[in-house]
N, CA, C and O atoms as CSV, one atom per row, in Angstrom:
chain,resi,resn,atom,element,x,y,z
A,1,UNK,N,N,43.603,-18.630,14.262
A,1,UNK,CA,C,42.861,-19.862,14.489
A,1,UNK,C,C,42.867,-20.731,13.232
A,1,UNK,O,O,42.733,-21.948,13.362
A,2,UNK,N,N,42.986,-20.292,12.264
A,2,UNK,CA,C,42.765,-20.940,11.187
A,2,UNK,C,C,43.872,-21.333,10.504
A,2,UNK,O,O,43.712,-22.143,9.591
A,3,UNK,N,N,45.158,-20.857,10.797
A,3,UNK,CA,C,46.552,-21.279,10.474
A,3,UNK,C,C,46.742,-22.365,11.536
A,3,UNK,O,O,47.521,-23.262,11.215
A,4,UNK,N,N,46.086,-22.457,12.918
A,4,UNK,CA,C,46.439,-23.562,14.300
A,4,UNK,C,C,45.099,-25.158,13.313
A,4,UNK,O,O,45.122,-26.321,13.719
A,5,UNK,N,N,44.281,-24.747,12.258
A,5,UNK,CA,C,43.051,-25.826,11.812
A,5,UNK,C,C,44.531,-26.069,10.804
A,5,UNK,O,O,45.365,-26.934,11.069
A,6,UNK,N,N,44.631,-25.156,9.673
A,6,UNK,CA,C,45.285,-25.727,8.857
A,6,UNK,C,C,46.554,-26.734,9.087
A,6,UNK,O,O,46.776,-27.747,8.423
A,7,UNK,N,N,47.303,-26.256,10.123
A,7,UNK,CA,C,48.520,-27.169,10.696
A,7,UNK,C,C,48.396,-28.316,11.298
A,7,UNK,O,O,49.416,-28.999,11.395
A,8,UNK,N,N,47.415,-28.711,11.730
A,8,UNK,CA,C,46.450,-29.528,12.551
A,8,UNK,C,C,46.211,-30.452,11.802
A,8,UNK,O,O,46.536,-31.618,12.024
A,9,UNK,N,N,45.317,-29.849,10.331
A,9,UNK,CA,C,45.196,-30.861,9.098
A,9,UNK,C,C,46.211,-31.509,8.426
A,9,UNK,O,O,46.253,-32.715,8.185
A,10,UNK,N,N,47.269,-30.428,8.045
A,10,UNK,CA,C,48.604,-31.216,7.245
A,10,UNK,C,C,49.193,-32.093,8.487
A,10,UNK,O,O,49.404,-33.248,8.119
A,11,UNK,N,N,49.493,-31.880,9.761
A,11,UNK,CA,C,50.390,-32.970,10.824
A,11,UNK,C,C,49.371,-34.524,10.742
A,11,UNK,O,O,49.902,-35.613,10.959
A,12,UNK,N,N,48.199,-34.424,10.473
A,12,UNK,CA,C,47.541,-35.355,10.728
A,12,UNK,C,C,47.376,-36.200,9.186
A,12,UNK,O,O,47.061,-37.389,9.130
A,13,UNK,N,N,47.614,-35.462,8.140
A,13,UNK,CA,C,47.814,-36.087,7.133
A,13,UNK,C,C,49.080,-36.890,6.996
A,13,UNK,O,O,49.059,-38.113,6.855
A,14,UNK,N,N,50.392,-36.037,7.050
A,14,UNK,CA,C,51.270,-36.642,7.186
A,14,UNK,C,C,51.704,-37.889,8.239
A,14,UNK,O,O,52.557,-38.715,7.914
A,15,UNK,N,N,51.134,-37.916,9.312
A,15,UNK,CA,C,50.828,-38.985,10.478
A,15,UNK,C,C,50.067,-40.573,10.002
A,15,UNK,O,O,50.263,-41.720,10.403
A,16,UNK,N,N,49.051,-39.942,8.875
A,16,UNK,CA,C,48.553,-41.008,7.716
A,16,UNK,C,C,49.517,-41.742,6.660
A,16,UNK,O,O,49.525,-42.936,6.358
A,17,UNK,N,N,50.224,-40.831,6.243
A,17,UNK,CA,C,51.400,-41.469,5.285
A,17,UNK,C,C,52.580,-41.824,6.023
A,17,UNK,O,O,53.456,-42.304,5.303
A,18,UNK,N,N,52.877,-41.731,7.280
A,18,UNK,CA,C,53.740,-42.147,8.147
A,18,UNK,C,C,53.295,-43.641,8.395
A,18,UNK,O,O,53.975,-44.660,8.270
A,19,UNK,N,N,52.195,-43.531,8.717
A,19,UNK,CA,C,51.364,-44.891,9.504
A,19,UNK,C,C,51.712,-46.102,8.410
A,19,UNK,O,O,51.987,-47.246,8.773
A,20,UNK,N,N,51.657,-45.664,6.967
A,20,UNK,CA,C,51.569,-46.696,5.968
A,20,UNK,C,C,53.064,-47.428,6.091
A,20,UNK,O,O,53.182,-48.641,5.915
A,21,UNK,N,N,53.924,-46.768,6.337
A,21,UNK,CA,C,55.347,-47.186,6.656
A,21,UNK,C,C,55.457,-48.225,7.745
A,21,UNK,O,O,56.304,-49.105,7.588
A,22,UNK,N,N,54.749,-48.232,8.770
A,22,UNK,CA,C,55.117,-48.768,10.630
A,22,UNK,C,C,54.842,-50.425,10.221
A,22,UNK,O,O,54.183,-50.974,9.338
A,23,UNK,N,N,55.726,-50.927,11.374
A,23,UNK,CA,C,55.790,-52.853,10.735
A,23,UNK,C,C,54.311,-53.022,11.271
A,23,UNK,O,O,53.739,-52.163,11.942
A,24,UNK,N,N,53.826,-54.092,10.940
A,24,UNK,CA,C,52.296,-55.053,10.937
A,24,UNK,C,C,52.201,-54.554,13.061
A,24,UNK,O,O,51.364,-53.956,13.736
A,25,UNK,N,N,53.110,-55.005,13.275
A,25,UNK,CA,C,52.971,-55.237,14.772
A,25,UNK,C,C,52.613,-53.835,15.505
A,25,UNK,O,O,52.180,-53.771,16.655
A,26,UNK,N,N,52.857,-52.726,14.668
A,26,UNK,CA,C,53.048,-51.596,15.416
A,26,UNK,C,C,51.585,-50.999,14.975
A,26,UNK,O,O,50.958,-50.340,15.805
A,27,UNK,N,N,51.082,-51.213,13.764
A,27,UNK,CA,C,49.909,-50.558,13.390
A,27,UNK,C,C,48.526,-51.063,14.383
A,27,UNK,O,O,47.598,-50.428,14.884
A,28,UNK,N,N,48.922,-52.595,14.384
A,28,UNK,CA,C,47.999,-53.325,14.826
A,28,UNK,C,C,47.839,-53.119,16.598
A,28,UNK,O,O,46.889,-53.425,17.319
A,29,UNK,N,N,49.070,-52.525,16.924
A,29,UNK,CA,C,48.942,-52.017,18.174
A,29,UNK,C,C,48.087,-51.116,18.752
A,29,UNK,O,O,47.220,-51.112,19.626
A,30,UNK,N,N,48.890,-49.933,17.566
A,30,UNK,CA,C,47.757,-48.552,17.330
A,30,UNK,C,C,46.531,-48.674,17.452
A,30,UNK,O,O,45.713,-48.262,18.275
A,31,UNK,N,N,46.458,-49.516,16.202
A,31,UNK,CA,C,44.584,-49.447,16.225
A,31,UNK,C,C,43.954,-49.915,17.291
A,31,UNK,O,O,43.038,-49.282,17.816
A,32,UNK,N,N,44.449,-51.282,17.812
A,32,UNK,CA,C,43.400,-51.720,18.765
A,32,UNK,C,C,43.439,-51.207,20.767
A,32,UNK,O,O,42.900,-51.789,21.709
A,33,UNK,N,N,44.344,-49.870,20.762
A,33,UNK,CA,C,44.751,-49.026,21.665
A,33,UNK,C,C,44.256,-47.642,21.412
A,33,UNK,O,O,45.045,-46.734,21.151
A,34,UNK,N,N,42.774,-47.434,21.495
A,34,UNK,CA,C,42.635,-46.222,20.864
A,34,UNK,C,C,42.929,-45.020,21.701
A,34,UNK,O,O,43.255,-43.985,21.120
A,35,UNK,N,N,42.845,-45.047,23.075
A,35,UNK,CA,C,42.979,-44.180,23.967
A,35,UNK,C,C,44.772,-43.620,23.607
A,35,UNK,O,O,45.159,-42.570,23.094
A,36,UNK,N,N,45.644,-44.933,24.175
A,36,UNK,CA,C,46.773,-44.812,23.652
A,36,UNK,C,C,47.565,-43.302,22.676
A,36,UNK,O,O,48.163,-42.239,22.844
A,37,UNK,N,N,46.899,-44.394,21.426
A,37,UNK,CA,C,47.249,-43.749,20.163
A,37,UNK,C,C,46.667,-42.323,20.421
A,37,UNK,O,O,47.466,-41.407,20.223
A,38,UNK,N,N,45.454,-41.992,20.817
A,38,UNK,CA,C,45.452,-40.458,21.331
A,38,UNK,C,C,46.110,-39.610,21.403
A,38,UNK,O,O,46.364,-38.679,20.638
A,39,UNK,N,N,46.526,-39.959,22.614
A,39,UNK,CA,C,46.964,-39.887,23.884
A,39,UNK,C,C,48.529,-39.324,23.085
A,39,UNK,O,O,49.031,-38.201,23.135
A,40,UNK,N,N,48.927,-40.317,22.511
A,40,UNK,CA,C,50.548,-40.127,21.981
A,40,UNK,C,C,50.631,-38.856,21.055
A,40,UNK,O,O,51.286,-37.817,21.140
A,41,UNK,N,N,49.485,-39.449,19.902
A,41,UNK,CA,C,49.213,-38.575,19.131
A,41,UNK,C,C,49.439,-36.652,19.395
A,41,UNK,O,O,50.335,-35.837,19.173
A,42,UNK,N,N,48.290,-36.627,19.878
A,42,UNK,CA,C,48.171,-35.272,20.731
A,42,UNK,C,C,49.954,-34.914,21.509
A,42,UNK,O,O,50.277,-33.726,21.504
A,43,UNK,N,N,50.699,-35.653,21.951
A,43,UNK,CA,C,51.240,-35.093,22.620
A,43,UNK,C,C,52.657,-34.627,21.378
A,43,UNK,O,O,53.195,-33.530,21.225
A,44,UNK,N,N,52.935,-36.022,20.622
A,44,UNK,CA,C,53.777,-35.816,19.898
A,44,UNK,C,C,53.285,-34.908,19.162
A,44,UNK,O,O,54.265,-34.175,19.027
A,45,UNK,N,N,52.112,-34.239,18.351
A,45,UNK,CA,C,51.610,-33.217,17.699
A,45,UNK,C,C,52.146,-32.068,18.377
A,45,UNK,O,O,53.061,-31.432,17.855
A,46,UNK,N,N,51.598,-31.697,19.643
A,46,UNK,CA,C,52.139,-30.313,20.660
A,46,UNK,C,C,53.225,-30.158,20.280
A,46,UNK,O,O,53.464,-29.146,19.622
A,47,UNK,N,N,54.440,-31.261,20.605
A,47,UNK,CA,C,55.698,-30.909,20.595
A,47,UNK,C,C,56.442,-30.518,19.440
A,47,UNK,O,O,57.383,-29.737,19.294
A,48,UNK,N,N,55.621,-31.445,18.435
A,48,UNK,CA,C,56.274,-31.025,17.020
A,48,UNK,C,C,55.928,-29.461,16.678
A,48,UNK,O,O,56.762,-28.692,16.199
A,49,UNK,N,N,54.474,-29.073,17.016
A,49,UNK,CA,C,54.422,-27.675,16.185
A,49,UNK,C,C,54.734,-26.733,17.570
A,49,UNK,O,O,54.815,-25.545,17.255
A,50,UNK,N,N,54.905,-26.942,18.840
A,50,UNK,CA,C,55.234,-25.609,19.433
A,50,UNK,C,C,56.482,-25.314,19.479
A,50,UNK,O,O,56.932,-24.174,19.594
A,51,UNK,N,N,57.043,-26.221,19.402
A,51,UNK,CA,C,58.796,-25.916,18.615
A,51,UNK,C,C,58.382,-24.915,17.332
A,51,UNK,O,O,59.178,-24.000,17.122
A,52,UNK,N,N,57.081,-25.014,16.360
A,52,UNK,CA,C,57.547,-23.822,15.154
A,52,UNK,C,C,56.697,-22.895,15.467
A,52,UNK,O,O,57.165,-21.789,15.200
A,53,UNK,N,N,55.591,-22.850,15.943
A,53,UNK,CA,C,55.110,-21.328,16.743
A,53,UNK,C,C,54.740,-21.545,18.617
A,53,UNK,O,O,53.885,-22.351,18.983
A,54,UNK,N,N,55.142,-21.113,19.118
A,54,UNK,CA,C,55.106,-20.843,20.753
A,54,UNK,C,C,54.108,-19.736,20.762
A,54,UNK,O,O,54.201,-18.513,20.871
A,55,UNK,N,N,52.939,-20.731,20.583
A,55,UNK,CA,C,51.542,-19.982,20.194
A,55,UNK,C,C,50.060,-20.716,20.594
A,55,UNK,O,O,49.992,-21.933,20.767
A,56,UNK,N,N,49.102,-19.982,20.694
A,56,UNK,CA,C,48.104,-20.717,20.843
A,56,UNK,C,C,47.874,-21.588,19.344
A,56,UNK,O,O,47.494,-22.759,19.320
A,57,UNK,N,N,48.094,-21.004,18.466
A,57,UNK,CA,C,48.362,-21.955,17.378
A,57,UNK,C,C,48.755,-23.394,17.315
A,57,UNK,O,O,48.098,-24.225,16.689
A,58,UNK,N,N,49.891,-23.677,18.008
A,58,UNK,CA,C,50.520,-25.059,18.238
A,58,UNK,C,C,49.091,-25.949,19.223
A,58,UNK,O,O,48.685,-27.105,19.103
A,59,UNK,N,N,48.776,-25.188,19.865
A,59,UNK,CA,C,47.521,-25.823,20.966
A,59,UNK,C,C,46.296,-26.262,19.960
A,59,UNK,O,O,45.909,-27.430,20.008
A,60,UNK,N,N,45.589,-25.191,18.911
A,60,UNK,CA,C,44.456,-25.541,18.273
A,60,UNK,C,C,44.862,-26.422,17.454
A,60,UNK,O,O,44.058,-27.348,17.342
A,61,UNK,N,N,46.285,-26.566,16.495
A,61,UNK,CA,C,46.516,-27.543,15.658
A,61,UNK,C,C,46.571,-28.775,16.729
A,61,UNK,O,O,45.886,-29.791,16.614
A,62,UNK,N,N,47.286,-28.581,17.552
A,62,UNK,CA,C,47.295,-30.092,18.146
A,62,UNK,C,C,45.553,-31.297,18.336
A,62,UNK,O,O,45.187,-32.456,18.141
A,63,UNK,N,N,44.888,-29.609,18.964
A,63,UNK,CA,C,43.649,-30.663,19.646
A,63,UNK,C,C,42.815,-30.567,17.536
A,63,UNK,O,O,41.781,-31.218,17.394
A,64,UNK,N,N,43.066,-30.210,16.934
A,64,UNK,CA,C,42.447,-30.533,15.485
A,64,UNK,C,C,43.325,-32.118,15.021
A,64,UNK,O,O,42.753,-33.117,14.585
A,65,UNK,N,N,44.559,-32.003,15.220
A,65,UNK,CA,C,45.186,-33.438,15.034
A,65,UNK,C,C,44.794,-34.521,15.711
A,65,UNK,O,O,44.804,-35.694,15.336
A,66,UNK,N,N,44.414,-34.018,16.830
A,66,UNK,CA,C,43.904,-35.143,17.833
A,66,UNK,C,C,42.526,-35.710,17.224
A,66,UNK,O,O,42.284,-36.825,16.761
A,67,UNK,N,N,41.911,-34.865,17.337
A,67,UNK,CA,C,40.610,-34.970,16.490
A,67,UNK,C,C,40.129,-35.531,15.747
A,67,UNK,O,O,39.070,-36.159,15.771
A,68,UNK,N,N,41.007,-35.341,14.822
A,68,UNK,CA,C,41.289,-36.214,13.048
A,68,UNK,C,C,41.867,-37.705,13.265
A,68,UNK,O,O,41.406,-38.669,12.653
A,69,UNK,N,N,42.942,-37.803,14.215
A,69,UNK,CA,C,43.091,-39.254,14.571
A,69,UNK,C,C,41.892,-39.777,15.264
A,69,UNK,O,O,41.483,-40.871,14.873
A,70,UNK,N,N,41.384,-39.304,16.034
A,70,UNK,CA,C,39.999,-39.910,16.683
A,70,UNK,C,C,39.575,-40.335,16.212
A,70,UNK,O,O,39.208,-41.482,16.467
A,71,UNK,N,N,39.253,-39.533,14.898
A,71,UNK,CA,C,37.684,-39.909,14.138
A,71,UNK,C,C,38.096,-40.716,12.904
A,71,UNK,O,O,37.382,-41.307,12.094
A,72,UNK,N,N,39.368,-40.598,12.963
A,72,UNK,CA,C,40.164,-41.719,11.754
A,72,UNK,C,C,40.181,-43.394,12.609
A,72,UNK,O,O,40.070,-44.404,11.915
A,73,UNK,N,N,40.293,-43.473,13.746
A,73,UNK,CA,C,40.399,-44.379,14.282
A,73,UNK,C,C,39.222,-44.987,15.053
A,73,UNK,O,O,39.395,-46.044,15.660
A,74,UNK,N,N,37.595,-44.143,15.058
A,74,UNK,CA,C,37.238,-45.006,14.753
A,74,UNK,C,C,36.318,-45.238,13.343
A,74,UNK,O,O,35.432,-46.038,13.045
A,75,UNK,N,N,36.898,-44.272,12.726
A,75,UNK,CA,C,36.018,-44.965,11.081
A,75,UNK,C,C,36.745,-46.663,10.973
A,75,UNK,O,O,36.162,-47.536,10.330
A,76,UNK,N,N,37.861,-46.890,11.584
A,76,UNK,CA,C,39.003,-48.039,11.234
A,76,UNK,C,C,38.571,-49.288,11.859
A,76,UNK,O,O,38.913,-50.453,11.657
A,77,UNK,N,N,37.496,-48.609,12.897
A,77,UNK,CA,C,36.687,-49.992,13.871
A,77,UNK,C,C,35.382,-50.920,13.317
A,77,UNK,O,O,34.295,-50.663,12.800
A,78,UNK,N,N,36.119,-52.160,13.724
A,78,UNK,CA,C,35.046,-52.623,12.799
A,78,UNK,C,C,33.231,-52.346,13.280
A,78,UNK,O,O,33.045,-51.572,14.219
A,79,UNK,N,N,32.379,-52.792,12.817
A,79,UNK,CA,C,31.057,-52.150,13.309
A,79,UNK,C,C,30.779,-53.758,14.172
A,79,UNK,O,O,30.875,-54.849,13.611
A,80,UNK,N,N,30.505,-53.598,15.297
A,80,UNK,CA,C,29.709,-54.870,16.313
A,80,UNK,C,C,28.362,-55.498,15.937
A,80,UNK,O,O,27.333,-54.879,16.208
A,81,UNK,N,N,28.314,-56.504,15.425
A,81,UNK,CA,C,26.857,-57.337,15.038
A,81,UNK,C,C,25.696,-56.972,16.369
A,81,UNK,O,O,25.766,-56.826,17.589
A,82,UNK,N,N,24.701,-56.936,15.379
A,82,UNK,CA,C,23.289,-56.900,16.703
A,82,UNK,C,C,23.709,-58.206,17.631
A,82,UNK,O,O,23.686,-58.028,18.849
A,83,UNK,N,N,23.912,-58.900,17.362
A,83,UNK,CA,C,24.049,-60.508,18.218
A,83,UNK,C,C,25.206,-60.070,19.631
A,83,UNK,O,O,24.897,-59.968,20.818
A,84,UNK,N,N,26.033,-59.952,19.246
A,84,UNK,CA,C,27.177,-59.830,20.198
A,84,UNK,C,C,26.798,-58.718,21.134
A,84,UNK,O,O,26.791,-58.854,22.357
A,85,UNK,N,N,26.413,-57.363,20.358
A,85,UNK,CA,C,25.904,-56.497,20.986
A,85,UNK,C,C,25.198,-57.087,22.201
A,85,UNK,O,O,25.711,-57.004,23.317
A,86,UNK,N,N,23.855,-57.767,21.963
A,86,UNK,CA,C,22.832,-58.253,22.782
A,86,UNK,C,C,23.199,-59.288,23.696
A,86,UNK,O,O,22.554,-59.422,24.736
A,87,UNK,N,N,24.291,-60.134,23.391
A,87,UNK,CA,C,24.985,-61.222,24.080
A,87,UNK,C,C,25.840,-60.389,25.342
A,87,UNK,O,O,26.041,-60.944,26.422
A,88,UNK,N,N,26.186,-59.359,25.129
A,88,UNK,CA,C,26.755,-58.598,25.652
A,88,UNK,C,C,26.390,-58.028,26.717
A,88,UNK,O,O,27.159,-57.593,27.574
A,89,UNK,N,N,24.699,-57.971,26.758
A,89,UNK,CA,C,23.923,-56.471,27.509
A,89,UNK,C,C,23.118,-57.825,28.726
A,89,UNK,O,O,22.358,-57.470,29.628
């Protein structure tokens, strides 16, 4: 379990220093598609590590990668004013 956290952590780091590379158009996609980017995330994660263990391992790293993009994406959101909020409701 803890080799499927650790793999989970480095794919999702490296997915960070990948991201810094992608043109304006593609990041800006990402971000404001959060389901999406998930969605991709998670799957391209599976595929990359169950190609190197055909394990429950590849499964816990994936949903830990998923995870980490989640919560990376929405620290990345901006925060909604009380106003709009309430304009809203």
């Amino acid at each position: 379990m803890i080799d499927g956290i650790l793999l989970g952590v480095l794919t999702w780091l490296s997915m960070l220093v990948s991201f810094v590379h992608f043109p304006k158009w593609l990041k800006k996609f990402l971000l404001s598609h959060f389901m999406l980017t998930d969605i991709i995330c998670i799957i391209l994660t599976f595929l990359a590590l169950s190609s190197i263990s055909q394990s429950i391992m590849a499964v816990v790293g994936s949903v830990t990668c998923g995870l980490l993009v989640n919560l990376t994406l929405m620290g990345t959101k901006k925060p909604v004013s009380n106003e709009l909020q309430k304009a809203n409701q």
